[in-house]
C-alpha positions in Angstrom: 102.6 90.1 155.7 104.6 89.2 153.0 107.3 91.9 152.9 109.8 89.9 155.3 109.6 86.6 154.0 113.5 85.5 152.8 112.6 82.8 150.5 110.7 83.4 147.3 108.6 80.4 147.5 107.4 80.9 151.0 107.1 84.8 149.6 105.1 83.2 146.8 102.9 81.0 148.8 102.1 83.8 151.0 101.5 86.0 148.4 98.6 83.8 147.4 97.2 83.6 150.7 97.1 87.7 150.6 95.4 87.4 147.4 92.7 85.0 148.3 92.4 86.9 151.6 92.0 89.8 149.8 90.2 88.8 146.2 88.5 92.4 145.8 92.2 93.7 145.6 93.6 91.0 143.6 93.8 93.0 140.5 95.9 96.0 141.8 97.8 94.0 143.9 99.0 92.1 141.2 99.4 94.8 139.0 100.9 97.3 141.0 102.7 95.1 143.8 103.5 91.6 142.8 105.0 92.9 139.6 107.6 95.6 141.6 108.3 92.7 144.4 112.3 92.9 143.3 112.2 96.1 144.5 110.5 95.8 148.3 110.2 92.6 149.2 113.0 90.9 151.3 113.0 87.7 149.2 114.4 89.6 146.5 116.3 92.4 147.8 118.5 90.5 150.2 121.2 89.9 147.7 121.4 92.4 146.0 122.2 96.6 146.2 119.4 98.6 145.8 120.0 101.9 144.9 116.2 103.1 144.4 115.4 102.0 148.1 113.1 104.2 149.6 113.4 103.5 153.2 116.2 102.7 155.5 113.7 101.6 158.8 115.0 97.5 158.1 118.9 98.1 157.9 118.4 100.8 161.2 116.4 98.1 162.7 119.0 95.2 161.8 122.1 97.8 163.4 120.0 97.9 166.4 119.8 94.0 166.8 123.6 94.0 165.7 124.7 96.2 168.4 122.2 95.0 171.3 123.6 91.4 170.8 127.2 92.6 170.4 127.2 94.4 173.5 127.4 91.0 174.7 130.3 89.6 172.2 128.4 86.6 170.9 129.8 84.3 168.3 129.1 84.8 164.5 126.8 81.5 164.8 124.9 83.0 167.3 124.3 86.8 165.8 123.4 85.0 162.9 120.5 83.3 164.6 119.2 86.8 165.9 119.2 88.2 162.8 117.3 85.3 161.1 114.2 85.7 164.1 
C-alpha cells in the first residue's frame, strides 16, 4: 500500500491512513516499519544505491516495462511516462 509511493509526503499521508486502518498494529508498525522506511520504501530509495536491498523483483519488473516499450522505439518522453504508471 504504501511501498510504491515516490513522494514522501504522499508516502507519509498514506502511511497514516495504514495506521488508522490498522490501529491494533500501530505500535509495531511504527516501530519496526516506519522507522526502516529508507530502506524499502520507494519514496526513499529512489535516489539513492542500496547496497543492503534484499529483493531485486522492482528493478526485474522495471527491465520488463523497459524492454516491452522499447521493442517499440518510443521517445524518452514517452518511456518515461510508462515507468511513472
Amino acid at each position: 500500500m504504501c511501498q510504491n509511493i515516490l513522494s514522501p509526503v504522499d508516502f507519509d499521508s498514506q502511511w497514516n491512513n495504514l495506521i488508522v486502518t490498522y490501529s491494533k498494529a500501530a505500535n509495531y508498525l511504527n516501530s519496526e516499519l516506519y522507522s526502516s522506511k529508507e530502506r524499502w520504501a520507494k519514496a526513499y530509495t529512489t535516489k539513492f544505491f542500496m547496497a543492503g536491498i534484499s529483493s531485486t523483483s522492482q528493478v526485474e519488473g522495471e527491465n520488463s516495462v523497459i524492454k516491452n516499450t522499447l521493442h517499440g522505439l518510443p521517445s524518452l518522453c514517452e518511456l518515461v511516462i510508462v515507468l511513472d504508471h
